[in-house]
N, C-alpha and C positions, 0 to 999 in steps of 0.2 A: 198907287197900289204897291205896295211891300212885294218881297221877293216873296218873303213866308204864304201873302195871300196867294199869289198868284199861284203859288203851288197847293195850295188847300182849296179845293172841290166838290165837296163831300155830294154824295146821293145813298140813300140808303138801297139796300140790295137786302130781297124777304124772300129765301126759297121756300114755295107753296106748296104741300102733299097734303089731302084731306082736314086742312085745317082752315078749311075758306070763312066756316061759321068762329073762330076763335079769331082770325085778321078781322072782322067786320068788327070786333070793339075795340080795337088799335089802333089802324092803318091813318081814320079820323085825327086820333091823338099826333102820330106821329107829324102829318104832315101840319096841324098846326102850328108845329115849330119851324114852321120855313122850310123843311128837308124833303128834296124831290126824292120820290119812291120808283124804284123799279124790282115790280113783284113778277117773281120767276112763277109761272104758273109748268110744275112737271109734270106736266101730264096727267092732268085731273081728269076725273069722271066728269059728262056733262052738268051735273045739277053742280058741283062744286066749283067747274069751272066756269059757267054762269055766273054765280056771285060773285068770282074772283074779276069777271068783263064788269058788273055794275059797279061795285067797288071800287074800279081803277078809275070809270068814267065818272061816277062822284066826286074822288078827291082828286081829280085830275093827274093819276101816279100812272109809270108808264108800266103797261103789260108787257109781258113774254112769254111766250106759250111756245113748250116745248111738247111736242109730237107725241110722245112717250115720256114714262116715268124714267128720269135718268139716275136720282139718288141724288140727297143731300148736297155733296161736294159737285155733281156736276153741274148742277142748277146756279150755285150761288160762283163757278169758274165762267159759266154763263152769261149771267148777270154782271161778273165783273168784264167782261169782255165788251158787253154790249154798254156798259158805261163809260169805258175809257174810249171808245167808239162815238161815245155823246158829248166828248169833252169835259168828265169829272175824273178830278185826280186820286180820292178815296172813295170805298165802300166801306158803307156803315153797316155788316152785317147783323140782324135783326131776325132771330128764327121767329117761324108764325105758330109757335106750341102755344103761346101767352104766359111762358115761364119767367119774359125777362120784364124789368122792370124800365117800362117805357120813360119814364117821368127820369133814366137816370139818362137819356138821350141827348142835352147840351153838358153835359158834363163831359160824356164820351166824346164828346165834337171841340171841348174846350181840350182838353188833352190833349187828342191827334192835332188839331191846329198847332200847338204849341212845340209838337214833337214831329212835323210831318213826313220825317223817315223813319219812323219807328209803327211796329202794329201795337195796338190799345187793344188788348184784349182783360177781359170781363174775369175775375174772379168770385163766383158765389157765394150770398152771407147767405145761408138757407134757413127758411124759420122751420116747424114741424111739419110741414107739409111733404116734405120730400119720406120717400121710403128708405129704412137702413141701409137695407143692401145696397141702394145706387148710392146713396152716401159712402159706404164703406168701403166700396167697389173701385169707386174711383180714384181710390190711393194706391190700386195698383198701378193705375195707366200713371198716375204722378211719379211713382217709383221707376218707371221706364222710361219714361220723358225725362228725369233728372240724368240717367244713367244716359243715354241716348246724344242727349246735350253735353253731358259731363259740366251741370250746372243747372242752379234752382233759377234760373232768371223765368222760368216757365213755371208760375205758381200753379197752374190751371189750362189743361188745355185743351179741354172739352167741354168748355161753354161758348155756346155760339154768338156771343153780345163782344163785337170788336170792332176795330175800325182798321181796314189794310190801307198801304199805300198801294195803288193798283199798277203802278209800273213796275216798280220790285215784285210782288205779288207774281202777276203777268209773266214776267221776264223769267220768272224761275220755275211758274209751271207748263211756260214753255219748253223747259228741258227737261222733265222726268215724267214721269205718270204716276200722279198724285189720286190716293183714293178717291173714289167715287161716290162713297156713300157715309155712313156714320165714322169711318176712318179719314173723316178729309178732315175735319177740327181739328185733329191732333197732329196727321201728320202734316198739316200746310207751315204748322206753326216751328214743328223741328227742321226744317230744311230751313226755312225764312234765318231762324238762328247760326242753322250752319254756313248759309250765306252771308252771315255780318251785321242783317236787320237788328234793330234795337226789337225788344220785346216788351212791353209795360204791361205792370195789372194795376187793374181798377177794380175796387171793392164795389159788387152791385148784387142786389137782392134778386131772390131767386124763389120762385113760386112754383109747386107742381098745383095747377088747375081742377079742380074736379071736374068738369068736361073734358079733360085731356084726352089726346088721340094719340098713342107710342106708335111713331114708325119703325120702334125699333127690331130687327125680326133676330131674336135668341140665336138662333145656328150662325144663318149668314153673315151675317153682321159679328159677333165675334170671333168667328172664322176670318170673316177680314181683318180685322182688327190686331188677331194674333197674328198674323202673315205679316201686319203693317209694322208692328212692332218688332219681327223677325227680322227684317228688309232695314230697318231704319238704326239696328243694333249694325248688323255688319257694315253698313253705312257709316257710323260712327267709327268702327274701326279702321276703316278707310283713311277715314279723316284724322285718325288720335292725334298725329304730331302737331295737325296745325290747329285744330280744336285746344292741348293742351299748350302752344303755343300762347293763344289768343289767350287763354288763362294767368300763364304768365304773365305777359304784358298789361292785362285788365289789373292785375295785383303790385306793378310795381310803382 
Protein backbone atom coordinates (compact mmCIF):
# COMPACT_ATOMS: atom_id res chain seq x y z
CA UNK A 1 0.00 0.00 0.00
CA UNK A 2 1.30 3.60 -1.20
CA UNK A 3 1.76 6.25 1.30
CA UNK A 4 -1.11 8.26 -0.65
CA UNK A 5 -3.50 5.17 0.20
CA UNK A 6 -2.71 4.89 3.36
CA UNK A 7 -3.68 8.43 3.94
CA UNK A 8 -7.01 8.24 1.89
CA UNK A 9 -10.12 6.91 4.03
CA UNK A 10 -12.94 8.24 2.79
CA UNK A 11 -16.51 7.69 4.57
CA UNK A 12 -19.23 9.94 3.57
CA UNK A 13 -20.74 12.12 6.43
CA UNK A 14 -24.92 13.32 5.66
CA UNK A 15 -26.16 15.72 8.21
CA UNK A 16 -29.92 14.82 8.62
CA UNK A 17 -32.83 17.74 9.58
CA UNK A 18 -36.42 16.79 8.07
CA UNK A 19 -35.26 15.32 5.08
CA UNK A 20 -35.32 11.58 5.98
CA UNK A 21 -38.03 11.05 2.91
CA UNK A 22 -35.50 12.80 0.30
CA UNK A 23 -32.14 10.30 1.80
CA UNK A 24 -34.34 7.33 1.22
CA UNK A 25 -33.60 7.72 -2.79
CA UNK A 26 -29.87 8.36 -2.28
CA UNK A 27 -28.36 6.87 0.63
CA UNK A 28 -29.14 3.30 -1.64
CA UNK A 29 -27.12 5.12 -4.51
CA UNK A 30 -24.43 6.20 -2.61
CA UNK A 31 -23.29 3.28 -0.79
CA UNK A 32 -23.30 1.22 -3.91
CA UNK A 33 -20.23 2.74 -4.73
CA UNK A 34 -18.42 1.14 -1.84
CA UNK A 35 -18.59 4.38 0.37
CA UNK A 36 -19.33 3.82 4.07
CA UNK A 37 -22.08 6.33 5.22
CA UNK A 38 -22.29 8.02 8.51
CA UNK A 39 -25.67 9.74 8.64
CA UNK A 40 -25.90 12.45 11.36
CA UNK A 41 -29.40 12.14 12.48
CA UNK A 42 -29.97 16.05 14.42
CA UNK A 43 -32.35 15.68 16.20
CA UNK A 44 -35.31 14.52 14.35
CA UNK A 45 -38.84 14.18 15.16
CA UNK A 46 -39.71 10.45 15.74
CA UNK A 47 -41.51 9.57 12.42
CA UNK A 48 -38.31 11.09 10.68
CA UNK A 49 -36.18 9.57 12.64
CA UNK A 50 -37.48 6.09 12.32
CA UNK A 51 -36.82 6.18 8.64
CA UNK A 52 -33.49 7.51 9.18
CA UNK A 53 -32.92 3.83 11.93
CA UNK A 54 -34.49 1.62 8.88
CA UNK A 55 -32.49 3.21 6.22
CA UNK A 56 -29.23 2.97 8.14
CA UNK A 57 -29.97 -0.83 9.05
CA UNK A 58 -30.76 -1.55 5.16
CA UNK A 59 -27.75 -0.22 3.75
CA UNK A 60 -25.77 -1.08 6.51
CA UNK A 61 -24.42 2.99 6.88
CA UNK A 62 -23.69 4.01 10.43
CA UNK A 63 -26.28 6.14 12.58
CA UNK A 64 -25.75 9.25 14.87
CA UNK A 65 -28.45 10.53 16.74
CA UNK A 66 -27.97 13.59 18.24
CA UNK A 67 -30.33 14.48 21.32
CA UNK A 68 -31.39 17.75 19.90
CA UNK A 69 -31.33 19.82 16.71
CA UNK A 70 -27.73 21.24 16.63
CA UNK A 71 -27.62 22.97 13.10
CA UNK A 72 -26.05 22.04 9.98
CA UNK A 73 -22.34 22.80 10.89
CA UNK A 74 -22.64 21.00 14.16
CA UNK A 75 -23.92 17.71 12.82
CA UNK A 76 -21.56 17.27 10.02
CA UNK A 77 -18.17 18.61 13.01
CA UNK A 78 -20.08 15.57 14.60
CA UNK A 79 -20.01 13.31 12.18
CA UNK A 80 -16.42 14.17 11.38
CA UNK A 81 -15.39 13.62 14.82
CA UNK A 82 -17.02 10.28 15.09
CA UNK A 83 -15.17 9.24 11.91
CA UNK A 84 -11.83 10.02 12.52
CA UNK A 85 -12.71 8.13 15.86
CA UNK A 86 -13.59 4.99 13.34
CA UNK A 87 -10.34 5.28 11.50
CA UNK A 88 -11.30 7.21 8.04
CA UNK A 89 -9.01 9.97 7.07
CA UNK A 90 -11.63 12.06 4.88
CA UNK A 91 -15.28 13.02 4.96
CA UNK A 92 -17.19 13.15 2.05
CA UNK A 93 -19.82 15.69 2.97
CA UNK A 94 -23.10 14.93 1.15
CA UNK A 95 -26.15 17.38 2.29
CA UNK A 96 -29.55 15.16 2.39
CA UNK A 97 -31.62 18.26 0.45
CA UNK A 98 -31.21 15.98 -2.89
CA UNK A 99 -29.72 19.13 -4.49
CA UNK A 100 -26.38 17.32 -5.17
CA UNK A 101 -25.65 15.29 -7.87
CA UNK A 102 -25.01 11.81 -6.52
CA UNK A 103 -23.65 10.18 -9.70
CA UNK A 104 -20.68 12.92 -9.45
CA UNK A 105 -19.46 10.96 -6.15
CA UNK A 106 -16.25 8.83 -7.63
CA UNK A 107 -15.14 11.69 -9.25
CA UNK A 108 -15.14 13.76 -5.87
CA UNK A 109 -13.14 10.63 -4.35
CA UNK A 110 -10.94 10.63 -7.49
CA UNK A 111 -9.81 14.27 -6.77
CA UNK A 112 -9.41 14.03 -2.93
CA UNK A 113 -7.44 10.71 -3.39
CA UNK A 114 -5.23 12.47 -5.70
CA UNK A 115 -4.87 15.76 -3.56
CA UNK A 116 -5.29 14.24 -0.02
CA UNK A 117 -4.33 17.49 1.74
CA UNK A 118 -6.32 19.59 0.06
CA UNK A 119 -10.52 20.18 0.55
CA UNK A 120 -12.52 19.27 -2.87
CA UNK A 121 -15.22 21.35 -2.58
CA UNK A 122 -18.20 21.29 -5.07
CA UNK A 123 -18.93 24.35 -7.46
CA UNK A 124 -22.54 24.46 -8.88
CA UNK A 125 -23.57 24.11 -12.72
CA UNK A 126 -27.27 25.11 -11.86
CA UNK A 127 -29.81 24.20 -14.66
CA UNK A 128 -33.42 26.34 -14.22
CA UNK A 129 -34.53 24.88 -11.36
CA UNK A 130 -32.85 27.03 -8.82
CA UNK A 131 -34.68 30.48 -7.80
CA UNK A 132 -33.02 34.03 -8.97
CA UNK A 133 -32.65 35.35 -5.91
CA UNK A 134 -30.46 32.36 -4.44
CA UNK A 135 -28.69 32.39 -7.53
CA UNK A 136 -27.89 36.05 -7.35
CA UNK A 137 -27.70 36.12 -3.80
CA UNK A 138 -24.92 34.10 -3.56
CA UNK A 139 -22.44 36.48 -5.20
CA UNK A 140 -22.58 38.38 -2.29
CA UNK A 141 -21.10 35.80 0.06
CA UNK A 142 -18.47 35.07 -3.08
CA UNK A 143 -17.58 38.84 -3.01
CA UNK A 144 -16.63 38.42 0.84
CA UNK A 145 -15.14 35.28 0.70
CA UNK A 146 -12.81 36.60 -2.03
CA UNK A 147 -12.15 39.86 0.05
CA UNK A 148 -11.90 37.67 3.38
CA UNK A 149 -9.16 35.31 1.54
CA UNK A 150 -7.63 38.14 -0.41
CA UNK A 151 -8.09 35.56 -3.33
CA UNK A 152 -10.55 33.76 -5.75
CA UNK A 153 -8.97 30.21 -4.83
CA UNK A 154 -12.75 29.86 -3.26
CA UNK A 155 -14.84 29.76 -6.30
CA UNK A 156 -17.94 28.64 -4.24
CA UNK A 157 -18.31 28.28 -0.69
CA UNK A 158 -21.70 27.41 0.02
CA UNK A 159 -22.34 24.27 -1.53
CA UNK A 160 -22.26 21.40 0.73
CA UNK A 161 -20.83 18.44 -1.93
CA UNK A 162 -16.86 18.44 -0.64
CA UNK A 163 -14.53 16.15 0.64
CA UNK A 164 -12.28 17.42 3.93
CA UNK A 165 -9.14 16.03 5.16
CA UNK A 166 -10.45 15.29 8.64
CA UNK A 167 -7.24 15.92 10.55
CA UNK A 168 -6.59 19.37 9.25
CA UNK A 169 -10.28 20.00 9.36
CA UNK A 170 -10.42 18.62 13.21
CA UNK A 171 -7.30 20.32 14.18
CA UNK A 172 -8.50 23.75 13.37
CA UNK A 173 -11.94 23.45 14.64
CA UNK A 174 -10.41 22.63 17.51
CA UNK A 175 -9.21 26.14 17.99
CA UNK A 176 -12.02 28.55 17.06
CA UNK A 177 -15.67 28.36 17.27
CA UNK A 178 -16.78 27.81 13.86
CA UNK A 179 -20.59 28.40 12.98
CA UNK A 180 -23.09 26.14 13.79
CA UNK A 181 -25.60 26.31 11.38
CA UNK A 182 -26.02 27.54 7.60
CA UNK A 183 -22.62 29.62 8.42
CA UNK A 184 -20.48 26.56 8.71
CA UNK A 185 -20.00 25.95 4.73
CA UNK A 186 -18.58 29.18 4.29
CA UNK A 187 -16.73 29.79 7.18
CA UNK A 188 -14.95 26.19 7.60
CA UNK A 189 -13.62 26.78 4.25
CA UNK A 190 -12.06 30.52 4.91
CA UNK A 191 -10.14 29.60 7.89
CA UNK A 192 -8.99 25.96 6.27
CA UNK A 193 -7.40 28.77 3.67
CA UNK A 194 -5.92 30.85 6.11
CA UNK A 195 -4.40 27.92 7.53
CA UNK A 196 -2.35 26.91 4.38
CA UNK A 197 -5.11 23.95 3.25
CA UNK A 198 -5.22 23.72 -0.47
CA UNK A 199 -8.75 24.64 -1.73
CA UNK A 200 -10.01 22.84 -5.08
CA UNK A 201 -13.40 23.31 -7.13
CA UNK A 202 -14.98 20.67 -8.82
CA UNK A 203 -17.66 21.55 -11.46
CA UNK A 204 -21.04 19.42 -10.09
CA UNK A 205 -24.71 19.82 -11.00
CA UNK A 206 -26.97 21.23 -8.80
CA UNK A 207 -30.79 20.69 -8.59
CA UNK A 208 -33.43 22.45 -6.35
CA UNK A 209 -36.04 19.29 -5.82
CA UNK A 210 -39.67 19.93 -6.04
CA UNK A 211 -40.25 18.18 -2.74
CA UNK A 212 -37.52 20.20 -1.11
CA UNK A 213 -37.58 21.14 2.61
CA UNK A 214 -35.52 24.76 3.30
CA UNK A 215 -33.96 24.70 6.68
CA UNK A 216 -33.09 27.69 5.98
CA UNK A 217 -34.80 30.22 8.71
CA UNK A 218 -34.72 34.14 6.82
CA UNK A 219 -33.77 36.10 10.35
CA UNK A 220 -31.43 33.72 12.07
CA UNK A 221 -29.54 32.36 9.78
CA UNK A 222 -28.68 35.67 7.98
CA UNK A 223 -28.23 37.20 11.14
CA UNK A 224 -25.48 34.70 11.49
CA UNK A 225 -24.11 34.78 8.54
CA UNK A 226 -23.66 38.52 8.57
CA UNK A 227 -21.90 38.38 12.14
CA UNK A 228 -19.78 35.44 10.24
CA UNK A 229 -18.70 37.54 7.71
CA UNK A 230 -18.06 40.45 10.19
CA UNK A 231 -15.72 38.09 12.38
CA UNK A 232 -14.09 36.60 9.44
CA UNK A 233 -13.28 40.37 7.73
CA UNK A 234 -11.45 41.57 10.98
CA UNK A 235 -9.84 38.19 10.99
CA UNK A 236 -8.41 38.75 7.73
CA UNK A 237 -7.05 41.86 9.03
CA UNK A 238 -5.36 40.19 11.45
CA UNK A 239 -3.76 38.16 9.19
CA UNK A 240 -3.07 40.88 6.11
CA UNK A 241 0.86 40.60 6.24
CA UNK A 242 1.15 37.00 6.01
CA UNK A 243 -1.99 36.32 3.98
CA UNK A 244 -0.53 39.04 1.48
CA UNK A 245 2.77 37.30 2.14
CA UNK A 246 1.50 33.94 0.96
CA UNK A 247 0.39 35.94 -2.10
CA UNK A 248 3.63 36.86 -2.85
CA UNK A 249 5.20 33.96 -2.87
CA UNK A 250 2.23 31.88 -4.62
CA UNK A 251 3.24 34.64 -7.64
CA UNK A 252 6.88 34.33 -7.80
Amino acid sequence: MTDTERRFVPCAIIPVYRHAHLLEHFLPRIRAFGLPCIVVDDGNEKEQADILKRLCAETRSERLRLAVNAGKGAAVLQGMRHALALGYSHGIQVDADGQHNIDDIPRLLEWAGREPDAVITGVPQYDDSIPRHRLYSRYITHFWVWVETLSMEIRDSMCGFRAYPLGATLAMADRVSLGRRMDFDTEVLVRLSWRGVPIRSMPTRVIYPDNGVSNFDLWRDNIAISWMHTRLCLGMLLRLPRLLWRRWISKR
